[in-house]
C-alpha positions, 0 to 999 in steps of 0.5 A: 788110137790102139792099131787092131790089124796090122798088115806089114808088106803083105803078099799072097801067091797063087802060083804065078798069080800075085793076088795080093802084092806087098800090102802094107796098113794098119786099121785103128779102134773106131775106124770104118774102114772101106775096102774097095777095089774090081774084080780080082782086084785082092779084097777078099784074099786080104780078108781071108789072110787076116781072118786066118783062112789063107796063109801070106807067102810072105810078110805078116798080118797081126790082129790085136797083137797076135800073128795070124799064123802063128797064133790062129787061135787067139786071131779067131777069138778076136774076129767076127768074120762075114765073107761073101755068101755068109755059108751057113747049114740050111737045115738048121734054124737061125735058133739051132745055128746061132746057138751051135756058134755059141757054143763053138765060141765057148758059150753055155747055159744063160750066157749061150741064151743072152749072146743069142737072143742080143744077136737076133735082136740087133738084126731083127731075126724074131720072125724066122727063128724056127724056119729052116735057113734054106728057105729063107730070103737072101736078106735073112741068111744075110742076117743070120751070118751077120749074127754069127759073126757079132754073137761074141762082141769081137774087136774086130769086124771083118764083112763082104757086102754085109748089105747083099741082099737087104731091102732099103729098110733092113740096108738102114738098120744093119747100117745103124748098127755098124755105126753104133758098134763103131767107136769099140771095134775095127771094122772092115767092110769089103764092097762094091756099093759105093753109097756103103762107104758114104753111109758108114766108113770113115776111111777108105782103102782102094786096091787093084791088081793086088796093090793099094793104091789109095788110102784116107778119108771119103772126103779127102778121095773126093777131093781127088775127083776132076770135077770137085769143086766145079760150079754149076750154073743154071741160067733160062734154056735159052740163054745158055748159049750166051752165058757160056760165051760169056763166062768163057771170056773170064780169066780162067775159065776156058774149059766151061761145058754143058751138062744135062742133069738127070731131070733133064735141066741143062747146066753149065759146069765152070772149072773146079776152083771157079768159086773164087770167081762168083762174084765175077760170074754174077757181074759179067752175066748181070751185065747182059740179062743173064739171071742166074737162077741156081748155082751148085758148088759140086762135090766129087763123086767117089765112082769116079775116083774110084774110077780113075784110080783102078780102071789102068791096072789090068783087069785079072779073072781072079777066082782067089781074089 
């Protein structure tokens, strides 16, 4: 895959404040990636280096080949850029303000209409066209700096919380078309939505302190979580007791515990691993009456990764970050 951003020991300064402390990665065409981390945690001071609004105090960012700092101008043409807030001028219409973007990325005359009227379409823009941007809701300002930021087809896409704001059907539509502009571009999606990474990111990076602390696919971080691969076992309310004792005395299966799910059905989790003991769990409970009436294989929850990775590094109120 052809590497679009590349960030080699990357480190920003804010006078005694590291916010962003020798970060090193690269991000390929066709890859979604994830951007997640606290408060303060780096995200957006990273974000910003490789858009071209801060300079590093040390180390590079390169974009499509071209250094952020010495070639701002060919990094800009390259990027689509939505930041947290997506600040637009509120007394312009999304037609005006779509239109003055286009014509700052170079677009004039038929080509400025069809760059327009392709980003109102893909974010469903048509019935606040001539409404001011200051009364429009959060959803449609969001929109509109997302329209902003696609209008001229970028190779790579950078976005804080692209889905602020937006109502459950307009959450799924901007998701279809960051899946569907995938396969072409570099996306970055800066978030603290964890359900953002499993609708659209194939790869997530995790930092705090201004570190990065963990990098690979959503499914491979979930494998990291205590409880991946533990079994849940639904047996009669009554019978719980009696089950959990037994399978207590199975090799292996000291640390088996009771958990109440949301509906209020109470389970028993065994061990992660505790798969390769079905068949033993089946016996040694068939063996005393015990019917097994549901059995989950659980899957790890990225909050708690997510969880476990960065809540050590201290927290920093970080404006800059």
């Amino acid at each position: 895959m052809t590497t679009m951003i590349e960030l080699d020991h990357l480190t920003k300064r804010f006078g005694a404040l590291v916010a962003v402390d020798d970060i090193s990665m690269s991000v390929a065409r066709g890859e979604v990636l994830g951007f997640l981390g606290p408060n303060g945690a780096g995200k957006s001071t990273t974000m910003k280096i490789v858009a071209g609004f801060l300079e590093p105090t040390s180390g590079s960012a390169m974009v499509c080949g071209h250094n952020v700092v010495a070639e701002p101008v060919a990094v800009k043409k390259r990027i689509g850029y939505l930041p947290e807030g997506a600040p637009t001028y509120g007394d312009m219409t999304p037609t005006s303000y779509l239109g003055f973007i286009a014509e700052i990325r170079g677009f004039d005359g038929a080509e400025k209409r069809r760059r327009v009227d392709a980003a109102v379409e893909k974010l469903g823009l048509e019935r606040v066209l001539r409404q001011p941007i200051e009364t429009l809701s959060k959803g449609y300002k969001r929109r509109v700096g997302f329209a902003q930021a696609i209008l001229h087809d970028p190779e790579v896409l950078i976005m804080d919380e692209p889905t602020d704001g937006l109502d459950p059907n307009q959450k799924r539509q901007v998701r279809t078309l960051i899946r569907d502009m995938a396969a072409e571009k570099a996306i970055v999606i800066s978030t603290h939505i964890l359900e953002e990474v499993d609708a659209v990111c194939n790869r997530v990076v995790m930092i705090a302190g201004g570190r990065l602390l963990a990098d690979g696919t959503p499914e491979s971080l979930r494998a990291r979580a205590r409880d991946h691969n533990a079994l849940l076992v639904r047996v009669a309310r009554h019978q719980i007791e009696a089950a959990r004792q037994k399978i207590t005395s199975l090799d292996g299966m000291a640390a088996v515990e009771t958990v109440t799910r949301r509906d209020g059905v109470i389970l028993l989790r065994v061990p992660p691993g505790a798969q390769t003991r079905t068949a033993a769990i089946f016996a040694a409970l068939g063996g005393e009456n015990i019917e097994i009436e549901e059995l989950v294989n659980e899957v790890g929850v990225l909050d708690d990764v997510f969880y476990d990775i960065t809540a050590h590094i201290a927290h920093r109120e970080n404006p800059y970050a």
